[in-house]
C-alpha positions as CSV (number, residue, x, y, z in Angstrom):
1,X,-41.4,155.5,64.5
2,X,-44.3,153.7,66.7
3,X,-46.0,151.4,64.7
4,X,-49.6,151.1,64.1
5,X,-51.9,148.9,65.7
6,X,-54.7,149.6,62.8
7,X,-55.4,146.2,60.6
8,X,-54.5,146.7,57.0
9,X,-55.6,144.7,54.1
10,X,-53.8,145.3,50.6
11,X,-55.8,143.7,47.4
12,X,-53.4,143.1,44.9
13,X,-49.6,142.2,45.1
14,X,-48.2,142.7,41.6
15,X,-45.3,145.0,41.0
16,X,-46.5,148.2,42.5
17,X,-48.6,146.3,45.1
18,X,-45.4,144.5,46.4
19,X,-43.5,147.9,45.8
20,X,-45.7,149.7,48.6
21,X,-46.0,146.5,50.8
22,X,-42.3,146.2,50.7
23,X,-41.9,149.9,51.8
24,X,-44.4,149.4,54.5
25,X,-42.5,147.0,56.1
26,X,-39.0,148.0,55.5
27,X,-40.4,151.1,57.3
28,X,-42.2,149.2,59.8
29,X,-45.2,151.4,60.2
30,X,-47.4,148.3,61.0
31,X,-46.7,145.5,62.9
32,X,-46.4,142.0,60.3
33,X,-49.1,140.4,61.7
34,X,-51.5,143.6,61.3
35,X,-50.7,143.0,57.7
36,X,-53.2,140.9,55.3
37,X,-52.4,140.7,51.3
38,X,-54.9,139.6,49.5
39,X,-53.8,138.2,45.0
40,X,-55.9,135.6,42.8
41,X,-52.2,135.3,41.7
42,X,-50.3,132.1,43.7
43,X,-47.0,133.6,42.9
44,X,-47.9,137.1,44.2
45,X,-49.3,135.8,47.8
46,X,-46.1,133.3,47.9
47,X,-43.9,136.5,47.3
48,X,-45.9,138.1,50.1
49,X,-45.7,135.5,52.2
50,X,-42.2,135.9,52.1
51,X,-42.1,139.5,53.7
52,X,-43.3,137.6,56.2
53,X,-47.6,138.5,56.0
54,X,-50.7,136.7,55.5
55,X,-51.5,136.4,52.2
56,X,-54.8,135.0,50.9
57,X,-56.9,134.3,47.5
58,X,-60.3,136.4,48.5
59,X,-59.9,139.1,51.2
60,X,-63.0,137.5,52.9
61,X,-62.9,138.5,56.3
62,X,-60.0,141.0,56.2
63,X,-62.4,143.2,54.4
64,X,-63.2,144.7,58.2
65,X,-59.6,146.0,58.1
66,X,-59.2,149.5,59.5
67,X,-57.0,150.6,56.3
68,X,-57.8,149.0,52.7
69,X,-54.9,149.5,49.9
70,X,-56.7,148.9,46.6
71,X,-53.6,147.9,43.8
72,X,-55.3,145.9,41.4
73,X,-55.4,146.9,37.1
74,X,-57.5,149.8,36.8
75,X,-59.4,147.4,34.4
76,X,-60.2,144.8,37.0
77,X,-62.1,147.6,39.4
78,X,-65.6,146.5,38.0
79,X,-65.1,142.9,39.3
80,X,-63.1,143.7,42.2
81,X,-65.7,145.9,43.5
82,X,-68.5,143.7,43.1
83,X,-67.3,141.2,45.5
84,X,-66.5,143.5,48.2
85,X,-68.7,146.4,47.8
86,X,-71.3,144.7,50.3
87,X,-68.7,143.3,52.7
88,X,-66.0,146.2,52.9
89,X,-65.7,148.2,56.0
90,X,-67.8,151.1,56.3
91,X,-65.6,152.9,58.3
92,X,-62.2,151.5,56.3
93,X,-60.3,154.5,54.4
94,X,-59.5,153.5,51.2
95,X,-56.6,154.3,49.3
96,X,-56.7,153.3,45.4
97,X,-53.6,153.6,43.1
98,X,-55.9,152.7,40.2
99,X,-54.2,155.0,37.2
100,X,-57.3,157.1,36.0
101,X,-59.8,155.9,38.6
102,X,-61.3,158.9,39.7
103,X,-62.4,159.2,43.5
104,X,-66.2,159.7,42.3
105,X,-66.0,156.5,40.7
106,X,-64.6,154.5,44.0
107,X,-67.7,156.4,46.0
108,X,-69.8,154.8,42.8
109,X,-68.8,151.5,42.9
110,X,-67.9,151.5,46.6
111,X,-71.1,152.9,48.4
112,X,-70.1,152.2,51.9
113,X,-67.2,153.7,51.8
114,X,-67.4,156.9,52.7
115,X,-63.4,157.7,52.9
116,X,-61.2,157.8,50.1
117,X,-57.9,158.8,49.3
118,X,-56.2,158.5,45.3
119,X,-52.2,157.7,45.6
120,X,-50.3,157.8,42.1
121,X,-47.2,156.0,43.0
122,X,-44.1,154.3,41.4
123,X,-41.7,151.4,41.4
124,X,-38.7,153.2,43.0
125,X,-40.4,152.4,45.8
126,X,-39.4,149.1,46.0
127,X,-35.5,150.9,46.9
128,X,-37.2,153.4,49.2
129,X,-36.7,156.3,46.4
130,X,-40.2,156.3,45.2
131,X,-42.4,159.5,44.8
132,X,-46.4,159.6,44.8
133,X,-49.1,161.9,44.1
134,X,-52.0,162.4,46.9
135,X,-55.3,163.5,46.6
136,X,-58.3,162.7,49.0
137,X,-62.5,163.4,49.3
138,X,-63.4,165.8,51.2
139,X,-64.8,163.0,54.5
140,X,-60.7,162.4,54.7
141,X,-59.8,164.5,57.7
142,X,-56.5,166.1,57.7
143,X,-54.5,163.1,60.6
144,X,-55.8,160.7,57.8
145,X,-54.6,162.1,55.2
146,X,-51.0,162.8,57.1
147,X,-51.0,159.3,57.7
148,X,-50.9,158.2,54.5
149,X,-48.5,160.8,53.7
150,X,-46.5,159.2,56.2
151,X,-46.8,155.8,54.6
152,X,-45.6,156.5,51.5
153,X,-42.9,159.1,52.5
154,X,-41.5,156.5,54.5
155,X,-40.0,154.6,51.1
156,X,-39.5,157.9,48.7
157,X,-41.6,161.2,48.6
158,X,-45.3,162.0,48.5
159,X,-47.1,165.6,48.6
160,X,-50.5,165.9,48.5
161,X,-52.4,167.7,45.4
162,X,-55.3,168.4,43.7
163,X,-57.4,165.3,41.7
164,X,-57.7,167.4,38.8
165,X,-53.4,167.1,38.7
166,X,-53.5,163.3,39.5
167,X,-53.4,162.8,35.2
168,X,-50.3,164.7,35.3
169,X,-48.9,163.0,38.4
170,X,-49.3,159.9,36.3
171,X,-47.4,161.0,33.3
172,X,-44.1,162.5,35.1
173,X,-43.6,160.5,38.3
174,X,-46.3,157.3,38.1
175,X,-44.6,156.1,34.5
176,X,-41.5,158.1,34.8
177,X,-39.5,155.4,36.2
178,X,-39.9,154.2,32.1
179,X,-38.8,157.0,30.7
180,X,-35.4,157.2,33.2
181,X,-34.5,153.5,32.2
182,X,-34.7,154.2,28.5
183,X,-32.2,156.7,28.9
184,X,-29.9,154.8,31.1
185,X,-30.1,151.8,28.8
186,X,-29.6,154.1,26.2
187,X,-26.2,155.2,27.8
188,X,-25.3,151.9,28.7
189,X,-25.7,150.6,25.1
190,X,-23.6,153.5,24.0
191,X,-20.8,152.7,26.2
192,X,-20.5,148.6,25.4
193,X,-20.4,150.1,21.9
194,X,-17.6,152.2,23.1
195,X,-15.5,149.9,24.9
196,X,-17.0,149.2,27.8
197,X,-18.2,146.0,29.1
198,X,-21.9,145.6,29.9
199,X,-21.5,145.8,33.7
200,X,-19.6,148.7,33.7
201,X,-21.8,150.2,31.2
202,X,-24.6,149.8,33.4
203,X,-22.7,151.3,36.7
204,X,-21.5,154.1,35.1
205,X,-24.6,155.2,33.1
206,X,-27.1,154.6,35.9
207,X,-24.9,156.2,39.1
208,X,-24.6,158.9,36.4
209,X,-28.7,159.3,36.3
210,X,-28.9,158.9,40.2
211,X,-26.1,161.6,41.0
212,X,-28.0,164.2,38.7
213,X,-31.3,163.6,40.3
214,X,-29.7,164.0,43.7
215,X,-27.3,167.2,42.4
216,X,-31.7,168.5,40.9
217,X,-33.2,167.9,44.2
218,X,-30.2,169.5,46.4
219,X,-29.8,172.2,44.9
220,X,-31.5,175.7,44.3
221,X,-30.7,175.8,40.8
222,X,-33.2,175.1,38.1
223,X,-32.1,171.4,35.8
224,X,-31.4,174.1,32.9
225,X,-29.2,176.0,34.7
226,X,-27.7,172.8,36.4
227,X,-26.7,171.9,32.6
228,X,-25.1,174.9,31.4
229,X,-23.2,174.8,34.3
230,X,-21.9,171.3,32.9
231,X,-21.5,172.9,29.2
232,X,-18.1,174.7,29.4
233,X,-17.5,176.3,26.3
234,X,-15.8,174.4,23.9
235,X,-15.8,171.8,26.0
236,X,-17.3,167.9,25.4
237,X,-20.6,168.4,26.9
238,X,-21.6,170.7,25.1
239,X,-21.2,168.8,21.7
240,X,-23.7,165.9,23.0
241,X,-26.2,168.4,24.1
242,X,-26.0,170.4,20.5
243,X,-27.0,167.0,19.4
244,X,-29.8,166.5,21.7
245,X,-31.2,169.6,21.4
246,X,-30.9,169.6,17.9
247,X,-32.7,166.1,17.4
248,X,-35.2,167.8,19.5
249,X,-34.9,165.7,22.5
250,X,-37.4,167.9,24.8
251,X,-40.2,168.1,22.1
252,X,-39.9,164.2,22.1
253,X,-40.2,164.3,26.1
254,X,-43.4,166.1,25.8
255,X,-45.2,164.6,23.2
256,X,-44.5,161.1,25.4
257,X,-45.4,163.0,28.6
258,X,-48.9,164.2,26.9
259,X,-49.4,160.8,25.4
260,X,-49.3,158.8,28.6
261,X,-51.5,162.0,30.4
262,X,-54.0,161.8,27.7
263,X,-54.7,158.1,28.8
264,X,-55.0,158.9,31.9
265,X,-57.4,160.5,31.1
266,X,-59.5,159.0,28.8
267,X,-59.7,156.3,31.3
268,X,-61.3,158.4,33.7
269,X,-63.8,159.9,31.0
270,X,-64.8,155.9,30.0
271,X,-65.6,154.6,33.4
């Protein structure tokens, strides 16, 4: 892959900030020294520094970078706009993975900018398995928009959608990641309370997870038919998912799903 000679500027290196800049250059779409982090947080620019970039407190004059990566708290886009709205490239696409932040409200509080594209992402990126939802305004033009794609397929999956199913983006794949440790520390836990010992616990429970996500996204069978092919009658399986479905393990699912989309978007409706 040829790598960009574009400048790009990413504000904000917490978990998900140092996810995507870790993918970036694992995948080594830009060139290191084309690559400015900016993090009020001296740990995070240390940990970026270490990747090998610039890392400073206040973008400053990076803010004339070509691509901007906004990855900040939703909650800090108030104050994170009123130091750069004057200053930021006019001509810079943006690209905000602000949970809720709807692209009206980046136009709003980012007049200048006149280019912006919404990117729901998730921690698996940081192991090059991570999966984000895409959605752009309508100035984007389509070999912008494929080159964000590229970006973020280069460490996991991303398709484009529509922003009215970036809510629902958030509560499968941005916060998913939660919901697939739960289970595997719940299997863990039930094997150290079976015998095993912690570490294999953990092996065997989470290479379990992983090997059923890859058997899902191989093959053309649904997840529900992928199970009863694992439920031979009278068989084991089949006894621990009578007791799944029984506690009513997918109503549980949902109600969590529709929790975390409802806050997505109520924090759309309050900005």
């Amino acid at each position: 892959m040829t790598k960009s000679s574009k400048k790009m500027l990413l504000i904000g290196c917490g978990n998900m900030g140092y996810a995507i800049l870790t993918g970036i250059i694992n995948s080594e779409i830009y060139d290191k020294s084309n690559i400015i982090v900016s993090d009020k947080s001296e740990f995070c620019r240390k940990r970026a520094e270490d990747l090998g970039v610039t890392a400073l407190e206040n973008p400053g004059s990076a803010l004339d970078s070509d691509l901007i990566i906004l990855a900040v708290k939703p909650n800090a886009l108030d104050l994170l706009s009123a130091d750069i709205a004057d200053s930021v490239n006019d001509q810079a696409l943006i690209v905000s993975i602000l949970a809720g932040k709807t692209i009206k409200t980046l136009e709003e509080k980012l007049p200048r900018c006149k280019k912006i594209i919404r990117v729901m992402p998730n921690t698996p990126a940081l192991v090059g398995s991570g999966m984000s939802g895409i959605c752009r305004s309508e100035n984007v033009t389509q070999g912008e928009m494929d080159e964000i794609l590229s970006i973020f397929s280069s460490f996991g999956k991303a398709y484009e959608v529509g922003e009215n199913m970036m809510d629902t983006v958030t509560g499968i794949s941005g916060s998913g990641p939660a919901y697939a440790f739960m289970f595997i520390d719940g299997l863990a836990k039930a094997g150290v309370k079976n015998g095993m010992s912690e570490d294999e616990a953990k092996i065997f429970a989470a290479q379990t997870v992983f090997g059923a996500a890859e058997m899902v996204l191989s093959s053309s069978d649904s997840p529900e038919q992928l199970k009863i092919n694992v439920c031979s009658p009278g068989g084991t399986t089949i006894e621990a998912v009578k007791v799944f479905e029984e506690s009513g393990l997918y109503d549980i699912i949902d109600k969590a799903v529709a929790a975390c989309i409802d806050k997505s978007r109520r924090m759309g409706k309050s900005e």
